[in-house]
N, C-alpha and C positions, 0 to 999 in steps of 0.2 A: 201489760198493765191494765187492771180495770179502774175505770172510774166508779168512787161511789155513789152507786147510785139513791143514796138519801139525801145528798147536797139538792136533788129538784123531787123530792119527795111530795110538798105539797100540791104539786100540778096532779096527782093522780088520787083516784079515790078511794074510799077504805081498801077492796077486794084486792088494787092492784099494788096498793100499800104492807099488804099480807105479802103478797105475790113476790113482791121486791124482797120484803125481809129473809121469807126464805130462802127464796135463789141465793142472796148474798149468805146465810148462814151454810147453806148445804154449800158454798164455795170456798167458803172458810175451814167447814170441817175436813173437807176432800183433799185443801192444801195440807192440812195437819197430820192427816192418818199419810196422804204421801211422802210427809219426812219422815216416818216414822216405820223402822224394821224391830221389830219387836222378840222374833224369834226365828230358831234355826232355821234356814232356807226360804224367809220369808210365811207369810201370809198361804196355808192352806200346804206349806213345804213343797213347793214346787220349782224354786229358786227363780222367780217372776217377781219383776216390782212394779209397783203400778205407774212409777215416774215416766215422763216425757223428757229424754233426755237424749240431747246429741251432740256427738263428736264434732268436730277434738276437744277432747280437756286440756283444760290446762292444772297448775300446782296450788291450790289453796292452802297448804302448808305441809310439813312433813316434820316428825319427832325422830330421832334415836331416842330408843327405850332404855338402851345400855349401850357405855363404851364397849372398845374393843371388836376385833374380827373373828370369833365366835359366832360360827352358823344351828342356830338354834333348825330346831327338827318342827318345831309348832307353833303356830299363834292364831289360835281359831278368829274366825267373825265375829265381828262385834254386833251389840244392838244400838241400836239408836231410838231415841225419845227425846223428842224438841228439838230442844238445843245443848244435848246431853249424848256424848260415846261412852258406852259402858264395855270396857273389854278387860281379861287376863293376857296373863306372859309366864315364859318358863322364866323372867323376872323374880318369880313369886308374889311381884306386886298384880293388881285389881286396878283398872282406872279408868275413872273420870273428867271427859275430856271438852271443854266447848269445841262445838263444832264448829264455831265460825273460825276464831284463833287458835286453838289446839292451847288453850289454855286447862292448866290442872283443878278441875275443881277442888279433888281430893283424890290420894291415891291410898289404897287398902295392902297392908305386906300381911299375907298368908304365909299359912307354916310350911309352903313347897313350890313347885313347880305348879303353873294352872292350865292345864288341854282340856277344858271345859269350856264348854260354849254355855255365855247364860242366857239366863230369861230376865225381863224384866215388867213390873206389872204396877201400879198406878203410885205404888210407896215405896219398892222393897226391891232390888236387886237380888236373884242368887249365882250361887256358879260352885262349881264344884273343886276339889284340888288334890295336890298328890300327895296329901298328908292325911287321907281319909274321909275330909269334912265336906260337909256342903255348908253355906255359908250364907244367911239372909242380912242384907245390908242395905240401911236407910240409903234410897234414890237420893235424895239432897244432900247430908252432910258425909257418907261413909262409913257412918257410925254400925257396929255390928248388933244386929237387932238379934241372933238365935243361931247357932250351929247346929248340926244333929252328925255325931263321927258314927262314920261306918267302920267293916272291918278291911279295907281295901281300898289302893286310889280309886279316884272317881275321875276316867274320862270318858265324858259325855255331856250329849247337849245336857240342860237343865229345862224344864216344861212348864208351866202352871197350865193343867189343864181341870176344868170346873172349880170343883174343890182340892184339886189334890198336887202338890210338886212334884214332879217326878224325874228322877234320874236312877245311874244305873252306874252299880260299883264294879270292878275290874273282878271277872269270876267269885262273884260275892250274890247280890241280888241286883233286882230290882225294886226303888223305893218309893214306897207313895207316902207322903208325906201332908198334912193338916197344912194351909198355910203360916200355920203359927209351932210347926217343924215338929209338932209330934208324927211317930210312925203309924200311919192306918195298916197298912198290911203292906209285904213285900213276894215277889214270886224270886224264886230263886234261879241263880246265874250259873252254871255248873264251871264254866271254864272260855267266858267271852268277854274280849278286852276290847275297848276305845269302842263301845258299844253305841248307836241309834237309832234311833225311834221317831216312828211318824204318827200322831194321833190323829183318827178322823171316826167320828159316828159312833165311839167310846168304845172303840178297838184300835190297840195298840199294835202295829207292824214294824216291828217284828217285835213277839216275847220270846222267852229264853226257855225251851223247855225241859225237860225233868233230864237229858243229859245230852253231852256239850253236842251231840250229832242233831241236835233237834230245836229248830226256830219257827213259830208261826205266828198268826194273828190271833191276837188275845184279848178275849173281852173282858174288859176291868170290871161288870157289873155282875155280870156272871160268874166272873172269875175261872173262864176257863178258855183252852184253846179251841179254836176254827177248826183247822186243817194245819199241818209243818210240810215244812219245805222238804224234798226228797233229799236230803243232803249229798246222796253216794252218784246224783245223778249228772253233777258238776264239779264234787270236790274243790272245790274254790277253798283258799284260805281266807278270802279278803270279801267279804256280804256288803255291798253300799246300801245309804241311806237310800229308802224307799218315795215316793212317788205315786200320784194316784191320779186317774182322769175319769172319772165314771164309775164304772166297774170293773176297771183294769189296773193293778197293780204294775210298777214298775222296777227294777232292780239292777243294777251290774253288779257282776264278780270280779273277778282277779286271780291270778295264779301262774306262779312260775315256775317249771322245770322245763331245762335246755329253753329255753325263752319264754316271753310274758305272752301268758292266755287269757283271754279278756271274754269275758260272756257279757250279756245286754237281754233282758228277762221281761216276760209280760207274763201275768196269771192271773184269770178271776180270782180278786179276791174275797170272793164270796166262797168258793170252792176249791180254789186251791187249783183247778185245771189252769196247766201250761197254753197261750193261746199263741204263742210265738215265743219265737229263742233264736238267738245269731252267737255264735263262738265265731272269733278274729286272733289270729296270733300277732301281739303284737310288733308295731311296725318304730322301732328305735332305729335312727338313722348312725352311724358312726361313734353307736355305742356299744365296745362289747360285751362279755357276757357278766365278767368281776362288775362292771359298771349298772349291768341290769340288775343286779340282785341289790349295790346300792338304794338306786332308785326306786327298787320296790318297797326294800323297808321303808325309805324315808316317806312313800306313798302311808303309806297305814297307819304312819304316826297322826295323820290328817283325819279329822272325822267327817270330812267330808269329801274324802274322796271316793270319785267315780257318783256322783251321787247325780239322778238326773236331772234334767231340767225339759218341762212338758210344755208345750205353745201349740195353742191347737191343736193341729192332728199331728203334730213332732214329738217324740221326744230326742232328746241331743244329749251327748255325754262329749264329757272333755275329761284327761288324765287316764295316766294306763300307760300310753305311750305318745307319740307324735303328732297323735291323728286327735280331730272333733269329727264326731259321726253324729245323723240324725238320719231315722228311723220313722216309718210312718205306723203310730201309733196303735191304729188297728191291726197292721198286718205283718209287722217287722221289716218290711221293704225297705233296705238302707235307698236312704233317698237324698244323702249328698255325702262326702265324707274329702275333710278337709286338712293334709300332710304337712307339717311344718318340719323346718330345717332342723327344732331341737323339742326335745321332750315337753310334755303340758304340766304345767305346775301344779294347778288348780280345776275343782268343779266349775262349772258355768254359772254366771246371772246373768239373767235376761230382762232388756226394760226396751220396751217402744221397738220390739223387731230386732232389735240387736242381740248377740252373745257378747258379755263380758268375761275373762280368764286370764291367766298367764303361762308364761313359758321359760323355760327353765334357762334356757342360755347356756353358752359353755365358754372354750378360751375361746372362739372366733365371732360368738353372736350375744352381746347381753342381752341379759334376763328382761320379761316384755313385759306390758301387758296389752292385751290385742283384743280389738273390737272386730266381729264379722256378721255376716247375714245371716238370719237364724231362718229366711226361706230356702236360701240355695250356699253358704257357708265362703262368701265370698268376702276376703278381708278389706274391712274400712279405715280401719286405723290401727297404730298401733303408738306404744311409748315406753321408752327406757327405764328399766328399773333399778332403783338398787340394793339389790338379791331378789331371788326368788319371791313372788307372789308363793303363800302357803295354802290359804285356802280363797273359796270363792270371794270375790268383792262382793260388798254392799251398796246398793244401792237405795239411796233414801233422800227425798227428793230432787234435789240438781247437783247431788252429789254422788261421787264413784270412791268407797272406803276402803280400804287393804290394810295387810302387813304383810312384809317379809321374811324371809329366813336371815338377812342381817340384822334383825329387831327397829327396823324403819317402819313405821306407821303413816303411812299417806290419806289426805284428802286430797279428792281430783273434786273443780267444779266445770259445770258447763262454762266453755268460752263463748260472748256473746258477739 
């Protein structure tokens, strides 16, 4: 706790009266922008939050979404603003949640299923859905400010990046959109589903190019591609969300015949040259092989999986199989790699040193979610779930946000 410091204000004189106001302002704003995750995998997409936050949590509260024991496939990350959770559900509902109580502000029913992750920006919610639409919705009351239908679902995060919304329809386009939901222009998507995107320096990683064998960086202003990915050089089915530390891009793959292939990918992204590459076959404990190909699809229904997470000179992946691996950034040197008894559910988020994820559980271990060292991947905590963690948690200020595969919605806070 800080005292404020304007209760003995007049003991000090103009300069340090200046001096004081700001400190306390730039204290204030740093708490704010810390409760606050705004878009897909955090601030700069690197799945890093800027909170100070430590274990063990404890239950702040927890919803069922929907009766019954139907194990849903998806329930992307939510954003958070204030005291405001903005997330979808294969529900078809959109919701509104205080964060302290997990009360309903308001909830939005769309015309389908929602595996879109949104964005959220000072007035206006969007988020995309499986009946075509993209969907802008007043922050305060729910109310629908503007649709714009495409010709295909839409899974994918949603962006506002400058001027422009952007998301990405299921082998259809990509759309850049006015904030006020007229189309500026769109690049086209030949045959790429539950699509993402990382914007940085007004080059989008990855665009879709002119056919479905061809992905690279795309400058929105030029309107043209960098460099594309070698496709033939990995065959992967499964491309994760990208990653960026400097001038090195980051990526995993995915792929399974006779067992799961997991690639972990560094390339100037300026050029497009390979500066390292690690292929691992994956390491499934007491799962056979009917059960591998399970868990692969149910991997890809996720938009965020295999997607990295960069801390210094790491980066770390979780999901694939068993294992969390971290890799030393410049040079690929796996440099910890840590086996759990049952499959990884989710990408990683990282806050204060830690990795946050989960794990899938089976008939002898339920479903976790597990905190470990993000220097050396040594486990600090862990807690019982119920169902499956789907995608990475949230982290926004002294809290740790989820859902599951049995539509449970969790707040963890720090215990003091």
């Amino acid at each position: 706790m800080i005292k404020n410091p304007m209760m003995k204000i007049s003991k000090f004189n103009n300069r340090e009266k200046i001096f004081l106001f700001l400190l306390v302002f730039t204290l204030l704003c740093s708490c704010s922008r810390n409760s606050d995750w705004v878009q897909f995998r955090g601030e700069g997409g690197r799945g890093v939050s800027s909170s100070r936050i430590t274990p063990p949590l404890g239950l702040k509260w927890k919803i069922n979404l929907q009766s019954g024991e139907e194990i849903i496939r998806s329930l992307n990350p939510p954003v958070v603003i204030g005291d405001t959770i903005y997330f979808g559900s294969d529900d078809k509902n959109f919701y509104a949640l205080d964060v302290e109580s997990g009360y309903m502000r308001w909830v939005f029913k769309s015309g389908a299923e929602i595996n879109s992750i949104p964005y959220a920006d000072k007035d206006q919610v969007y988020f995309g859905c499986k009946d075509g639409k993209l969907y802008a919705l007043s922050r305060e009351t729910g109310q629908e400010m503007w649709t714009f239908q495409t010709r295909s679902q839409i899974n994918s995060q949603v962006q506002r990046y400058g001027d422009y919304i952007i998301f990405v329809g299921d082998a259809d386009a990509i759309y850049f959109l006015s904030p006020e939901g007229e189309e500026q222009f769109r690049v086209y998507n030949p045959g790429w589903l539950n699509y993402t995107f990382l914007m940085a320096d007004d080059i989008m990683y990855m665009g879709t190019g002119p056919s479905v064998d061809l992905v690279g960086p795309y400058d929105i202003n030029k309107r043209e591609f960098l460099w594309f990915l070698d496709y033939y050089d990995f065959e992967a089915v499964w491309y994760s969300f990208s990653a960026i530390r400097g001038d090195l891009l980051y990526m995993g793959t995915a792929d399974i015949y006779g067992g799961m292939y997991l690639g972990y990918h560094a390339y100037n992204r300026h050029t497009g040259e390979v500066v390292w590459r690690q292929f691992r076959d994956g390491i499934l404990n007491y799962v056979d092989f009917i059960d591998e190909w399970e868990y692969f699809w149910r991997n890809i229904d996720i938009l965020d999986f295999m997607a990295p997470t960069v801390w210094r000179d790491l980066v770390i992946f979780t999901g694939g199989d068993c294992t969390a691996r971290a890799f030393d950034a410049n040079t690929g040197e796996l440099r910890w790699e840590q086996i759990f008894a049952s499959p990884v559910s989710s990408a990683p988020t990282l806050a204060d040193g830690r990795v946050y994820f989960g794990l899938i559980g089976d008939d002898f271990i339920p479903p976790q979610l597990v905190c470990i060292s993000a220097s050396d991947g040594r486990l600090l905590w862990q807690m019982e779930t119920e169902g499956s963690i789907l995608s990475a948690p949230v982290i926004a200020g002294k809290r740790v946000i989820f859902g599951t595969d049995k539509s449970v919605f969790y707040v963890l806070e720090e215990v003091f």
